[in-house]
N, C-alpha and C positions, 0 to 999 in steps of 0.2 A: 564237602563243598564249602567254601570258606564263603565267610557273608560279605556284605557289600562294604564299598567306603565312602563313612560318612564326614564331611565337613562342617564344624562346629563355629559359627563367626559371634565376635561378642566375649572372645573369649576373657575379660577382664570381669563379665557378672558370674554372679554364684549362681544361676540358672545352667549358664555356659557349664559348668564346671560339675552341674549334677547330667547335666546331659551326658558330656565325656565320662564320666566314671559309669554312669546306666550304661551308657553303648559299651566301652570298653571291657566292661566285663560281662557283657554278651558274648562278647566275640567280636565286637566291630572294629575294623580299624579307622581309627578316628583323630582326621586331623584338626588343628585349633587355628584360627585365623584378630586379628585383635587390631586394633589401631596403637595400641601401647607395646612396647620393644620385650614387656618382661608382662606375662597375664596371669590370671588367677588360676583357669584351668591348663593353661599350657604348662604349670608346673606340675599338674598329675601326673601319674606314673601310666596313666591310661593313655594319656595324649602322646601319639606317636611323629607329630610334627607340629611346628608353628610358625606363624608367620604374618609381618606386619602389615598390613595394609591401609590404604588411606579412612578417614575418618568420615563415617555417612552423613554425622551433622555437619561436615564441613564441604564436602565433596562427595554427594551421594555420586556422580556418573562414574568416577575414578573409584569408590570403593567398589562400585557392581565392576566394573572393570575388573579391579585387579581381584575378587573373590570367581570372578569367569575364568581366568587364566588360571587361577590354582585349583579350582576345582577339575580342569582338564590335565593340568599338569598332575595329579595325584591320583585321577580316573575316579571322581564321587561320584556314587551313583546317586545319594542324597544330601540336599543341602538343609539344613536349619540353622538359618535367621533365627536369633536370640531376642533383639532390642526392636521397638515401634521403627527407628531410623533404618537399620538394616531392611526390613521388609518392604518396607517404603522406598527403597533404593533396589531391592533387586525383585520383587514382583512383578514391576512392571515390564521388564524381559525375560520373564519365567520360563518362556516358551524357547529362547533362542539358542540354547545350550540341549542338543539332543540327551539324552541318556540322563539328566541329572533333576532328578526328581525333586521338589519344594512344596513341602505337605502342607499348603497352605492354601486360605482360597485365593482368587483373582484382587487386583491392585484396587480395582470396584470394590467388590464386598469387602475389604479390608478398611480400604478407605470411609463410607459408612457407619462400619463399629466403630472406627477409631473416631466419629464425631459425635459426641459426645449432646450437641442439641440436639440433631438426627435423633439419636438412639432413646433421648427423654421424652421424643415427640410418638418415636413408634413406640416404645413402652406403653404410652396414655392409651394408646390406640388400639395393644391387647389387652389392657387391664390390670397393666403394674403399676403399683402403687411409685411415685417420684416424689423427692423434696419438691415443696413449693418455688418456683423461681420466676425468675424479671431474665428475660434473654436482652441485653445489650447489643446492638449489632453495631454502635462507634460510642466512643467514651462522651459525645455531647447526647445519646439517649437517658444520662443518669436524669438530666433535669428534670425529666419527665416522668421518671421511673417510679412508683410505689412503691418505695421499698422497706416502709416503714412494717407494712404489710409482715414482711420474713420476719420480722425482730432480728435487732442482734443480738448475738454476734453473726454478718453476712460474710459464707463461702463464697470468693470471688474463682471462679472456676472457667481456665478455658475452655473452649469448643474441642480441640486439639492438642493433646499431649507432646505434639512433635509436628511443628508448621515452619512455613517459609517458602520461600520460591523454590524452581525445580532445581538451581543446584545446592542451596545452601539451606538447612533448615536451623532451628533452635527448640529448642528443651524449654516447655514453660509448667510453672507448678500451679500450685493450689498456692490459696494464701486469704487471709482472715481479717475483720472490718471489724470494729468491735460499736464504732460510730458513724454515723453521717459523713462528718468531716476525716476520718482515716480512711470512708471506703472511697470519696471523691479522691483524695489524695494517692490511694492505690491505683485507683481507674484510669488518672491521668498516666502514670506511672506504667499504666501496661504495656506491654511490648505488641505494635499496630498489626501482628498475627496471631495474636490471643483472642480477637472477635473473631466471631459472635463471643460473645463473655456471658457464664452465666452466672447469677446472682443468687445463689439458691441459702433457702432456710435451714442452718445449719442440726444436722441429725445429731444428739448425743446418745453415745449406745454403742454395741460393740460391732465391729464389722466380721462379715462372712463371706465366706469366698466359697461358691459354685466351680467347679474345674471340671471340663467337660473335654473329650475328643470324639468330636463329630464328624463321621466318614460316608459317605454315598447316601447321606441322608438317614445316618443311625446312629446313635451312639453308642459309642462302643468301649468307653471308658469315665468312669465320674469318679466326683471325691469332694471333701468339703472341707475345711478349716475353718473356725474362732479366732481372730488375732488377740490375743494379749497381752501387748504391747507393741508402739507403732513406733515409729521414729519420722519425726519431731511428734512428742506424746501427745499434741494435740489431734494428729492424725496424719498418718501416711503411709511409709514401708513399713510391713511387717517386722517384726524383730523378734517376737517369740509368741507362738502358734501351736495350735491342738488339734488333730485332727477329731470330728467330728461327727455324726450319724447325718447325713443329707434331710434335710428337710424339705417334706413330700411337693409345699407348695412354691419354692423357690425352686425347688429341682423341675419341678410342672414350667412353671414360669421361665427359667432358663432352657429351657429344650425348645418352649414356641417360641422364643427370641430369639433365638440360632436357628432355629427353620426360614422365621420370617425371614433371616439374614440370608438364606438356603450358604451358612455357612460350611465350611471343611478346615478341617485341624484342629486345634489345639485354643482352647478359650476359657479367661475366666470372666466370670461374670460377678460382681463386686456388689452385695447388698449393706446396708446396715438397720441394727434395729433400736425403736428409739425404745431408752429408759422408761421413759412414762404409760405409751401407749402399748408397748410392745408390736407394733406394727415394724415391721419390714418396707424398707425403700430401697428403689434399683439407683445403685452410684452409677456404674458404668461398666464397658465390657472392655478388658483387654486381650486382644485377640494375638496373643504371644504365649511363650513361656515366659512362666512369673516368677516372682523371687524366692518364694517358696516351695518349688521343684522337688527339691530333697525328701520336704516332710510326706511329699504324696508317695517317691518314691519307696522310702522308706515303712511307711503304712500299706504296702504293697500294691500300688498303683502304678507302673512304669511306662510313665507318658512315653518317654524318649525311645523307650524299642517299639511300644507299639507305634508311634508314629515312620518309625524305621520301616518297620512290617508293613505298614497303610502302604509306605509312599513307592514302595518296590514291589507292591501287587499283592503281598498274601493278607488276607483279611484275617483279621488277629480276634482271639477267641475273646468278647466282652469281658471285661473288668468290673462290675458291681459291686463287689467285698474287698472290702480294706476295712485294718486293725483301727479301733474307735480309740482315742483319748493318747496316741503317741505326741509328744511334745519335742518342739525341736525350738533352740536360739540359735541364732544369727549372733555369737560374741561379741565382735568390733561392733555391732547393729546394738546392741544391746549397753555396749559403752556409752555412743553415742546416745542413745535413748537417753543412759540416767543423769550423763553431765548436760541436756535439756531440762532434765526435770528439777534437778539442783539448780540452776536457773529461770524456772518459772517466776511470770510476777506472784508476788502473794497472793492476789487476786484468785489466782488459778486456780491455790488450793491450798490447803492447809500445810502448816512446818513439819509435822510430824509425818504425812505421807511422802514425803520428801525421803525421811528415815527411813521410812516403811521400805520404800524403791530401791534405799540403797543395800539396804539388809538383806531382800529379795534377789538384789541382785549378785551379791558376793556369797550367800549359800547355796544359789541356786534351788530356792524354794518349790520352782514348778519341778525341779528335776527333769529338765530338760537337755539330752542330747544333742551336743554342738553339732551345729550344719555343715562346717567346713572343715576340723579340723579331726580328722578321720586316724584312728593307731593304720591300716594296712595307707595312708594316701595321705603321708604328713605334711608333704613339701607347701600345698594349696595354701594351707595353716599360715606356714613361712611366710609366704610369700604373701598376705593380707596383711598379718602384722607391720611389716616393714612398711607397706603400703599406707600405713595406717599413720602410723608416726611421721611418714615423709610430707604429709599431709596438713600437718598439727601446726 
């Protein structure tokens, strides 16, 4: 009996691109959908079709559109949404398209984890440790704000990773205050769907990531990673990661967080631990596939089938045990990373870790296994570089 077809959208992340390789060499047949004409997984060898479709942050109605028309025109039985914007776009008619399954929860609970003050308020409320913050709710609350309180350097952090009205959203980051007057001058500067805004006391210390698939109220898959090194180095995407032994009280702590949520699918959940105290803080949940897919997969963790298996009925036999200490980079990630770091102010850090970074980087000191650029699936490879440069 041949297995189902599954539909991949997002196809320009390296999420997308570890999902089509997991599925496709399962067995699935598995098409790739993208807003760009040429994507990163649609050049696998796994990926059996592609196809353009409109852009979520520009036109989320027109993207669920035209991912409804091909998932009928192809017969998916499952869909996976890759990106916050796709989800966001096609949740909220999950239900209208018979037969095609979206391992995901409701547009509600999704909505929720992806807010970010929400999630700091209920964390307090089960007893997870949060950076100290000043929530913002319009850029004249600075006047009033404490904020001396955090010290800087202050993480200016929106509510929402991906906001805006119903049809058009945008993309907003992180980003850093080092004084008074840079963090007024940032706050003025923010984009009027970034409030609530949070001001939070910046953690130094390494970040961990909880990965969990939560089905009928069970989990049924974990896994954990160390990031060791982010891109922009002061903190953010991964770029080269360890898998690591789950730790008993984060792992405790992410599972009553995702109940409270009475979440379903696929979620990580984002701690960091500070240098000094060695205490652990909850950042935040992303309730997606994350950038680092590959390393889980490859440590023997296969979100993407069993999420396949969830969402077409057969309850997939727990995943517990995955291989400790496998190391993967993100290459282009990892570029970007060091030409950051070569441009740090001095301030930042010393000249000679500078050298360190880049010595590390060109011997490949962690001995770390490339994410993308695979001997049996080379084209992906191809196709980033050029990407890469076209860019420059």
């Amino acid at each position: 009996m041949s297995l189902p077809t599954v539909l991949v959208t997002d196809g320009h992340l390296r999420p997308a691109l570890a999902a089509v390789r997991s599925l496709g060499r399962a067995g699935y047949r598995v098409h790739v959908c993208s807003p760009r004409r040429r994507s990163l997984a649609a050049a696998s060898r796994y990926a059996i079709g592609h196809t353009t479709v409109a852009d979520p942050l520009r036109d989320q109605h027109a993207f669920a559109a035209a991912v409804d028309r091909l998932a009928r025109s192809v017969d998916a039985q499952v869909l996976l949404p890759v990106s916050e914007e796709s989800l966001l776009a096609v949740l909220p008619t999950a239900e209208q398209t018979p037969g095609l399954n979206i391992p995901f929860p409701t547009i509600d609970v999704f909505r929720r984890a992806s807010d970010k003050a929400y999630i700091m308020s209920l964390a307090l409320k089960l007893g997870l440790a949060v950076p100290e913050q000043v929530v913002l709710a319009s850029p004249d609350d600075l006047d009033h704000a404490d904020v001396e309180a955090l010290a800087f350097p202050i993480v200016l952090k929106p509510s929402r990773s991906v906001a805006g009205t119903r049809e058009t959203h945008v993309k907003l980051g992180v980003s850093y205050a080092r004084d008074r007057r840079e963090l007024a001058k940032l706050v003025e500067a923010t984009h009027p769907s970034a409030f609530p805004l949070l001001l939070q006391r910046r953690i130094d210390g390494p970040g961990t990531g909880v990965f969990l698939l939560r089905w009928d109220g069970c989990v049924i898959a974990r896994f954990a990673h160390r990031r060791i090194r982010e891109k922009p180095p002061s903190g953010g995407v991964s770029v080269c990661c360890e898998s690591v032994a789950l730790d008993p009280l984060t792992l405790r702590q992410s599972e009553t967080l995702l109940s409270a949520l009475d979440w379903r699918g696929p979620a990580m959940v984002e701690f960091k631990q500070d240098r000094v105290s060695g205490r652990r803080y909850l950042m935040e949940i992303n309730g997606r596939l994350w950038g680092s897919l590959q390393l889980a997969i490859d440590a023997g963790v296969d979100f993407p089938t069993l999420l396949a298996l969830a969402a077409t009925g057969t309850r997939p036999t727990p995943v517990t045990q995955y291989a400790i200490g496998v190391r993967e980079r993100w290459w282009w990630g990892e570029v970007d990373h060091l030409i950051g770091r070569l441009h740090e102010r001095s301030t930042d850090g010393p000249a000679p870790s500078r050298v360190r970074a880049a010595w590390s980087f060109l011997v490949n000191e962690d001995r770390a296994r490339n994410e993308v650029l695979r001997r049996d699936d080379p084209w992906p490879a191809a196709r980033e570089t050029i990407d890469w440069f076209m860019r420059r």
